[in-house]
Structure formats: C-alpha cells, structure tokens
N, C-alpha and C positions, 0 to 999 in steps of 0.2 A: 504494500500500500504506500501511498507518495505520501507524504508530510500533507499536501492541501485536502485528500480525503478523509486525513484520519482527521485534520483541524475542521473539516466540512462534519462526519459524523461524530464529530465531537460538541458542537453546536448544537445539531439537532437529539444528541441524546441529554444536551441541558433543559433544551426546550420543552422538550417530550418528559423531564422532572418537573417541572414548573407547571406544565401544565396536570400531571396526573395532582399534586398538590390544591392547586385548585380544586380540581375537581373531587378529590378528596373531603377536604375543606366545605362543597358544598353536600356532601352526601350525609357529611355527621350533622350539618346542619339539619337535614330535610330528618335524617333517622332522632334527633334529638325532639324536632317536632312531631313527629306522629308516633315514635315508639319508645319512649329516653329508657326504657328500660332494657332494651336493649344493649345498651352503651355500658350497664355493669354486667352483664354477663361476660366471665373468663370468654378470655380466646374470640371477644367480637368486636370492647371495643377502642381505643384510641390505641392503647397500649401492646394493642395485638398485632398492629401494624408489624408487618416485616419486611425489610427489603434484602436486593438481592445485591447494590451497589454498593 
C-alpha cells in the first residue's frame, strides 16, 4: 500500500468513529426514553460497549 492510501483509509476509518459515536450517542438517547431500564441491565448498557480499535 503507498503512504497516500493508507493516509486516504486512514481518514475514513476516523470518520467512520465519529460517526458510529454519534450515532451511538443517539441510540442510548432514544433507549433511555422508551426503555431506561434497559440501560442497567449487565452486558446492554453504556458500559458494555466494546471495541475492537
């Protein structure tokens, strides 16, 4: 791989964090309003988060 593609997928794999965050972000919103109980159950919620980066 040249230098300018891995700078090119390297951009878009920031992007592509930023937005899963977001969107993220909106989902605990939306599950805090219709299910907040939810959000303490082990293993569903903020805390549960995992990544892979």
């Amino acid at each position: 791989m040249t230098a300018r593609a891995l700078r090119s997928t390297a951009v878009r794999v920031q992007a592509l964090r930023a937005e899963a965050e977001e969107l993220e972000a909106e989902i605990v919103v939306l599950v805090e309003a219709m299910a907040p109980k939810l959000l303490r159950l082990r293993g569903v919620g903020r805390s549960a988060r995992v990544r892979s980066w």
